[in-house]
Every structure is written in structure tokens, then in C-alpha cells.
N, C-alpha and C positions, 0 to 999 in steps of 0.2 A: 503544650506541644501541638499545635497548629497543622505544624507542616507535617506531620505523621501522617503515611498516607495509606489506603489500604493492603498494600503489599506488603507492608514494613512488618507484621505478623509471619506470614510465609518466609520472608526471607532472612529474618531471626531464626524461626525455628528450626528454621531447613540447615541455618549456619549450626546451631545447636545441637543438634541431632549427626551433622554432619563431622564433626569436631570429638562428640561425646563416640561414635561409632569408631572413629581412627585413635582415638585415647585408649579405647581399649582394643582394638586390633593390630592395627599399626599397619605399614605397609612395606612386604619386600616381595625377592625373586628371590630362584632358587636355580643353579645352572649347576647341574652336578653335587660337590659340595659344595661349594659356594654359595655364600647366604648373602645378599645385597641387602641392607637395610636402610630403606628411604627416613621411614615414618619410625620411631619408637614407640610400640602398645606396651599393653601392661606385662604379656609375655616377658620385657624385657627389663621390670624392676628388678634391682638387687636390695632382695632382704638380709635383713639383718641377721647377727651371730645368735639372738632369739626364735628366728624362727626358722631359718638353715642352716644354719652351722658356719663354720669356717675354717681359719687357719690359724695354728700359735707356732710362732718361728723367733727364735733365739738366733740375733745375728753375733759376728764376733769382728775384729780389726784379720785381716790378714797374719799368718805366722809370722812372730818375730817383730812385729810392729808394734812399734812403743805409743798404744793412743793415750795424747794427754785429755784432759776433762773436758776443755775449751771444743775440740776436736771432736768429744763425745755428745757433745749437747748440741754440738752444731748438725750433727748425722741425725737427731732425734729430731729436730726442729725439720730438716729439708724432709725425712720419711713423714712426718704428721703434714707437712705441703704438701708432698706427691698424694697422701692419703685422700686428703681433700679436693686436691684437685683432680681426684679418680671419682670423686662423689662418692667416698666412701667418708661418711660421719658418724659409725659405728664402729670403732677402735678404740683402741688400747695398747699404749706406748708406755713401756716404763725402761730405765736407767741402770744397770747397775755399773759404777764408779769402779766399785773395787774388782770386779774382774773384769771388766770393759767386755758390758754386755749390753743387747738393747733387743728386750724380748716385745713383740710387737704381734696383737691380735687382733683379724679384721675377715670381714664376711666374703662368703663366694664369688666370685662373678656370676651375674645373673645368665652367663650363657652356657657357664662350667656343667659339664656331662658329667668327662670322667672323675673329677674332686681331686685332680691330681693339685699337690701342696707345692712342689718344686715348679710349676707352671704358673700356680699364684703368687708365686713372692719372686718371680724372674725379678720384674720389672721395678722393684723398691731398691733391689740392691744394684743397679744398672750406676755403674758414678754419672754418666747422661753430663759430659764435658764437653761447650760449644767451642769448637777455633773458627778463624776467618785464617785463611794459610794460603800463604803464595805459591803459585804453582799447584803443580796437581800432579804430584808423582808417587807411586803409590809401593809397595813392596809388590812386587808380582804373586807369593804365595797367599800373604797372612791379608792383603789390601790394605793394610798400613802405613799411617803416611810415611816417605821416606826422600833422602835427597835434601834438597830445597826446602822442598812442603816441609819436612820432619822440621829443621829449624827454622822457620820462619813462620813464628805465629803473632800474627797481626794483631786480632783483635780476639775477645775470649767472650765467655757466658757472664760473666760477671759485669762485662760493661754495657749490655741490654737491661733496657728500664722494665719493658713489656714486649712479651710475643703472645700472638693471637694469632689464631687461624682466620682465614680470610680465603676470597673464592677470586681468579683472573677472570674476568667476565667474560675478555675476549677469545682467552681460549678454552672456559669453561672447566677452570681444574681446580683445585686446593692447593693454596701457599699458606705459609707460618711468615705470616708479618713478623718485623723486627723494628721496634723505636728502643735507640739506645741513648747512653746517659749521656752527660754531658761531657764527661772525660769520654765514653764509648764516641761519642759523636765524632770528637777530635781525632780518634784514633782509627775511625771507619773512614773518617776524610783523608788521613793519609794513607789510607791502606789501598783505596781506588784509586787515590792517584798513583802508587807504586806500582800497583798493576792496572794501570791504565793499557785496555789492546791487548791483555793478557789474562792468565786466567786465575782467578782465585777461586781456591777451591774451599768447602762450608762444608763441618765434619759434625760430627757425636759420636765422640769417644775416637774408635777408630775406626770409623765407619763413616766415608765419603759418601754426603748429601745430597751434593750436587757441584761442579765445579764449569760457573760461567765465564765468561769473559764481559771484561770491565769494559761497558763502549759510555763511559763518563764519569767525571769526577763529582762523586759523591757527597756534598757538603752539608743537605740534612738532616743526618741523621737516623734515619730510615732504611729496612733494606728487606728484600726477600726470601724466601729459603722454598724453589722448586724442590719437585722430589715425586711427582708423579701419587702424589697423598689419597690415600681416600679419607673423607672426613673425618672418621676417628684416628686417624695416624696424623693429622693435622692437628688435631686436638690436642690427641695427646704429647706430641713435639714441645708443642707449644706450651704446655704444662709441666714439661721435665725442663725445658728451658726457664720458665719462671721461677720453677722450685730452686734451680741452684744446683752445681755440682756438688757430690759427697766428697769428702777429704780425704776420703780411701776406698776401695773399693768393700763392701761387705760380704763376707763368708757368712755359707749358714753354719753353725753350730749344731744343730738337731731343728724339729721341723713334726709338727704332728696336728691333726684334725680337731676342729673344734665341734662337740653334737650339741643341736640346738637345743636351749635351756626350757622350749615351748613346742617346736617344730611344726609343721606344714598344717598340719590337721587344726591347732589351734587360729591360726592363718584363715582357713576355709570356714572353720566355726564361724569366727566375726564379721567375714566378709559374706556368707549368707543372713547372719543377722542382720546386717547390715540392708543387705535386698531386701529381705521381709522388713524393715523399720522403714526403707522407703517405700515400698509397695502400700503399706499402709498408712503412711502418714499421706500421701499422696493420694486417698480414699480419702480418707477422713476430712482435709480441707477441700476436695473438691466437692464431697459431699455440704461440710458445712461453706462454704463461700463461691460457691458453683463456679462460673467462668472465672474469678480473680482465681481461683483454688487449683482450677487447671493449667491458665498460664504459670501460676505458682510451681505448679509440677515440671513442668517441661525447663523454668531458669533453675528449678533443682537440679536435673538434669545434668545441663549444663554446665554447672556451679561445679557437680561430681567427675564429670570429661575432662574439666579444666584442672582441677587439681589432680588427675592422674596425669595427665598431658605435662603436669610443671613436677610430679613426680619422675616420670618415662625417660625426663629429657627431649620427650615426642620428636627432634633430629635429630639423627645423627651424630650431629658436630658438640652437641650436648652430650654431658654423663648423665647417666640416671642416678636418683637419689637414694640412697638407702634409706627403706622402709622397714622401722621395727614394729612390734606389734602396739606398743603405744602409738606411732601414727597412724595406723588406722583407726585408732579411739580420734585420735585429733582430726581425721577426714568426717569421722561419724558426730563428732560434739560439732564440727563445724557445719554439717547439715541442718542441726539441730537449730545455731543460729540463723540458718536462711530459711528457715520455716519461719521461726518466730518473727524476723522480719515482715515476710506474706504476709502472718498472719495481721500482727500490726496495722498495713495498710490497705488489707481488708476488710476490718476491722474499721479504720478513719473513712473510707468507700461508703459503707453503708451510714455511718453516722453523717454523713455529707446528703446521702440521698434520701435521709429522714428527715434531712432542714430542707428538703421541697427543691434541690438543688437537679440540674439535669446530668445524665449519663456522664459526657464528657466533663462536664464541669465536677463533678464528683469525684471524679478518677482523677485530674489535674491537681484539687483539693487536699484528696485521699493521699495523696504520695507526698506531697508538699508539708502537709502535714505530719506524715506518720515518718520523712526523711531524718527530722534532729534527734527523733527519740532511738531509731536504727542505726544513727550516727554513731550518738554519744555510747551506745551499748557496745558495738563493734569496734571502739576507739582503745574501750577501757581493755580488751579483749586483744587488742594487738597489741599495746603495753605489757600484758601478760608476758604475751608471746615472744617478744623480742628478749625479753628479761628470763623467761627461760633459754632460748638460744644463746643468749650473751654467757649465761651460767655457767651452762653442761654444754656448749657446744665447742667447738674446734677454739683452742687458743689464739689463732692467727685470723677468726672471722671475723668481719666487721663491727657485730653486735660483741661479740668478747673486749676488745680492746676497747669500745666504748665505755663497757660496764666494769672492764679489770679493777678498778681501784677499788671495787666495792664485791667481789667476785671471789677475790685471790685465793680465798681458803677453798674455794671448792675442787673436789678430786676429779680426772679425767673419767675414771671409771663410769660412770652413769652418763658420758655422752652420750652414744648415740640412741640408747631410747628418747632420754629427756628431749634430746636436741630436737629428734624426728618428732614427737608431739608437739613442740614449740613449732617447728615448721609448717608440718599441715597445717596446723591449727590460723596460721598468719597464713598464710596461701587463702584457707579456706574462708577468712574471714574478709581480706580483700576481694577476693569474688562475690562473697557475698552484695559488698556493695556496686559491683559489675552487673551482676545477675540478678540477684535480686531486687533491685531497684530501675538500673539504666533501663537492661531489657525486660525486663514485665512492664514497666511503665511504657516503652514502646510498644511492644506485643499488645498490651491491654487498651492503650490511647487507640492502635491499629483495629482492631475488632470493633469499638465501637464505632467505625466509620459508619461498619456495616448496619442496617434496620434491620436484619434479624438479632442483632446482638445489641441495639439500642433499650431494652426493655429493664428498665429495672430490678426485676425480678431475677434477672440471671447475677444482680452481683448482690444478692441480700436484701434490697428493697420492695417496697409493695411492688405490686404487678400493675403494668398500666397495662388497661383495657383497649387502648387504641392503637397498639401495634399487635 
């Protein structure tokens, strides 16, 4: 690394520090009640039903509704999507057939005060039905569509592929993009042409979104949904639209508090051990490998910002991840590897500047060499991890359907601890090879530009007398 130049030090660390400080603070305003949240800190992780508690809520079909099985399974399937896509992976969804029940247990919101239970399960039982509808006439009491709009529904939720949140640059707002299917496509192409110059109005459930006027015929497929959003209400649109409408509306049956099986205190236990293991391991290698020991500390650092940063959701427009108290084992084993990394290559550093090699050339050496062996160790270690997530984690995640054929017996009950150790554990060990490697090797290329920091004695070598 040639081109590494002497600032490249300061403006690593300063990113590093800078990154690590807003992971765990985060950043908002306060105007009254009103809480604006830019940035997501750790403030705003939601733990798990181990270590705060939750909800257990027994939903049932409406009175008098005949739900057949098919009907059942499909309301278990969209509540474990909506589950997920609230970044909640600490649940538990069971079935029961014979009395067409579907009991569902899942952790607080990380912002819940009061622990009110009818407030947390609002939003699972929501049926969340998109129309596209002509016109825009509404009931003057209930705001229901009516008229016109009541019969005339265009296009539905079901014929969208994907929605996502998305930002109009020009006038600086949040939309819920829409790419819909290929029959959706056809059916939005005529839907704009039929109100061409007029207005179609874009609902959820019975609740008018937004209703614009069509100034063009639509034909790919693609479409918007204003609404005057803030990012989590973009998000989350976006995520009852991809989960699918439920087939009925759900009732709750009963409804009661989950106490946590470890609670907050155990939480705090691990997460000061956790300080004191890096206060001290961060002694210890600076002590034994001086300057590589220290830049080692600061990409630990780092390393630790980042995976709370990819736990937090750190925007807005992101869910934060449920954290059980097995991921914090998986944040703290994953430490574990970014040390040993350091240690590794410095460790090849000094074996380089024992063969008579110079500063920079040693550090070049030292990383280049100590890269296949941090590779291969970190490789075998993400394999783990996806194979736990595929396991115990959400049925419908990517690593699940990967691994289903091989998977199948396993019960959902042990998601979301399992899951959450398998997660950190991948997070943490992809950063590893970010932090530990990318930037220390910048950091430590950058310092030696400098003649105070040319001496070999600062990374393990004898001491040259002439600096």
C-alpha cells in the first residue's frame, strides 16, 4: 500500500470513533412529545422475550366464521412475515386446527413505556389490503370508500412484486415504491389509462393514502404511494404490503404479558463484562505488540460500533434487530475473533522485522501473510453461522430455504435466541475482515509514514539506534 498516505491514520480513526460514538447514541430532537429519530443508538434495540419480556396473544377468526385450514396457515405464514419484517426474530407462532386458533409470542417494542399488550399486537392483526380505485369518494362519516371508488377496484396487493420505501429527492419526502407483477403490470396499465386526467385514489384497508390524478399512461409497471410518510411509516407500509393481506380480519381471544426468562440485570451483567474483557484485552495487546496493539484496539472499536450500528438499524428507515442474550455471547465471541486476527499479524510483523526486513516492508509482509490464515479461520466461522440462522431462524429467511431440505425437523421455538447468536456472530465476523485487516492495515501502513513511528521497536523488533 504505497499510496497510503499520512492522514489516512486520523481519518480512519476519526471515521471509527465517529461511527462507534453515534452506534451507541444515536441521534434525535425532542419538540414537546415528539421524538424525531435521525440516527438509531443502542437506546433503541429491541431485546428479546429473555431479557424483557413480551407479549402472548391468542388470536381467533371473527364470530361465526367458518376458517377453513388452508385460510389458517396462510394468516400464520403472513403474521411470521409481518414478524420479520418488524425485525422481530424472537417469536413464536403455533396453530391450533381444531379450534382455529393461532397463539403468537413476541418481544416489546424497544420504545414501549407503558407495556400496554393491546397496543403491541394493533398492528399483526391489521388485514393491511392494498386497492388502486377509481375515483376518490369517500363515506363522509366512516372515510370509507364509497360510490364509484367502493366498486371499482382496479388493481389489489396481490398484484405488487415489491414495495420499498424510497426518498423524492426533489421534494425531499418518503414514498413506498411499487414494482408490480406481471399480470399487476397489465392491470396498472389499464388502470392509468382509465383514469387518465382523473383521479385514482390508493387505499389500506379503509383508509385513503393518497388519491392523485393520472397526468399519463402507465405501462411499466412501477408506481408510487405519497402519504406525507416519515420513514418508519414508509417502512413499515412497505412491509404490510409485501407481507400480503390476511384472509380475515383477526380477533384477539385473550392477550397477556410475557416476564422475562433472564431479565435486564442479566443484560447489564454481560454487557459490563463485556467492557471489562475489552478494556483488558486492549491492555494486554498493546502492552505485548505496542503500536500494531493499539491500532488493533481502536479497529476493535470499530468492529464493536458496527455491529451495534447493523443491530440498531442505525436509520430510521431500518428495523432494529432483536437482541437475545445469546447475541451478545455472539457480539463478544466475535470480538474474540478480531483480536486473534491482530494478534496473528502481529505476530507475522515481527517475524518479518527479525529477517532484517524494513518497517514498511514488514507491515506489507505481516498482513499479506497473516491474511490466508484469518481468512480461512473467519470463513469456517461464517459457515457456522449461516447454518445456525438457516436452522433456528425465520422459515421464510433466505438462509432457511437454502438449508430447508436438510433443516425440516427443527422446531421454531429456539429461534430467536439461536438465530440472534448465529447473526451477530456473521456480522461480527464480516467486520472482522473490514476492521481488522482493511483498516489496521491502513492505519498501521499510515503511521509508519511518520520517523517517529519508523522504529522498530514500537512493533516488536529490536530497537534501531538511529532513529
Amino acid at each position: 500500500m504505497k499510496k497510503v498516505g499520512k492522514s489516512v491514520f486520523f481519518i480512519v480513526a476519526l471515521l471509527i470513533v465517529l461511527v462507534t460514538t453515534l452506534a451507541f447514541t444515536g441521534i434525535s430532537t425532542e419538540y414537546g412529545d415528539v421524538t424525531t429519530t435521525y440516527v438509531r443508538g443502542a437506546g433503541d434495540i429491541r431485546w428479546g422475550t429473555d431479557i424483557r419480556g413480551g407479549v402472548d396473544v391468542t388470536f381467533c377468526p371473527p364470530d361465526e366464521y367458518d376458517a377453513a385450514d388452508n385460510e389458517m396457515r396462510q394468516e400464520e405464514s403472513i403474521i411470521k412475515m409481518r414478524l420479520v419484517n418488524l425485525g422481530i426474530t424472537d417469536y413464536e407462532v403455533y396453530t391450533d386446527f381444531n379450534k382455529d386458533r393461532i397463539i403468537v409470542r413476541f418481544p416489546w417494542k424497544s420504545e414501549e413505556k407503558n407495556f400496554d399488550p393491546q397496543a403491541a399486537i394493533a398492528e399483526l392483526g391489521e388485514t393491511a389490503s392494498l386497492t388502486f380505485r377509481q375515483g376518490a369518494e369517500r363515506d363522509p362519516e366512516t372515510g370509507a370508500p364509497a360510490g364509484e371508488t367502493l366498486e371499482n377496484v382496479l388493481v389489489n396487493g396481490s398484484d405488487v412484486e415489491e414495495a420499498y420505501a424510497s426518498v423524492d429527492p426533489e421534494k425531499n419526502r418518503y414514498l413506498v415504491s411499487l414494482k408490480f407483477t406481471e399480470e399487476g403490470r397489465e392491470k396498472f396499465a389499464k388502470a392509468t389509462e382509465i383514469c387518465l386526467n382523473k383521479q385514482m385514489s390508493i387505499w389500506m384497508d379503509d383508509k385513503m393514502l393518497s388519491a392523485p390524478v393520472v397526468r399519463a399512461h402507465i405501462k411499466e409497471g412501477q408506481a408510487t404511494i405519497e402519504g406525507n410518510f416519515t420513514p418508519e411509516e414508509a417502512a413499515a407500509l412497505a412491509e404490510k404490503i409485501n407481507a400480503g393481506a390476511l384472509p380475515f380480519k383477526l380477533q384477539t381471544e385473550n392477550y397477556n404479558t410475557l416476564s422475562p426468562t433472564l431479565g435486564m440485570g442479566a443484560k447489564d451483567a454481560m454487557v459490563k463484562a463485556g467492557v471489562i474483557a475489552f478494556i483488558l484485552i486492549s491492555l494486554f495487546i498493546i502492552i505485548m505488540y505496542r503500536l500494531p496493539g493499539a491500532v488493533a484496539s481502536i479497529a476493535l472499536l470499530g468492529q464493536v460500533g458496527l455491529m451495534i450500528a447493523s443491530i440498531t438499524g442505525f436509520f430510521p428507515a431500518f428495523r432494529s434487530f432483536t437482541l437475545t442474550l445469546p447475541g451478545i455471547a455472539g457480539i463478544i465471541l466475535a470480538i474474540g475473533f478480531g483480536v486473534d486476527a491482530n494478534i496473528i499479524t502481529a505476530e507475522r510483523i515481527k517475524e518479518e522485522l527479525k529477517a532484517g526486513k524494513s518497517v514498511e516492508n514488514a507491515i506489507n509482509s505481516g498482513f499479506s501473510r497473516a491474511f490466508t490464515a484469518i481468512f480461512d479461520g473467519n470463513v469456517t466461522v461464517v459457515f457456522v453461522a449461516i447454518i445456525l440462522m438457516g436452522a433456528f431462524g425465520p422459515t421464510n429467511s433466505m438462509f432457511a430455504k437454502i438449508l430447508s431440505p436438510v433443516f425440516t425437523w427443527f422446531g421454531p421455538a429456539t429461534a430467536g435466541a439461536i438465530y440472534s447468536f448465529g447473526f451477530t456472530l456473521l456480522v461480527g465476523v464480516i467486520l472482522n475482515l473490514v476492521m481488522g485487516v482493511l483498516c489496521s492495515r491502513l492505519m498501521l501502513t499510515s503511521l509508519a509514514k511518520f520517523k517517529c513511528c519508523q522504529n522498530p521497536a514500537l512493533y516488536g523488533g529490536a530497537k534501531n539506534e538511529n532513529l
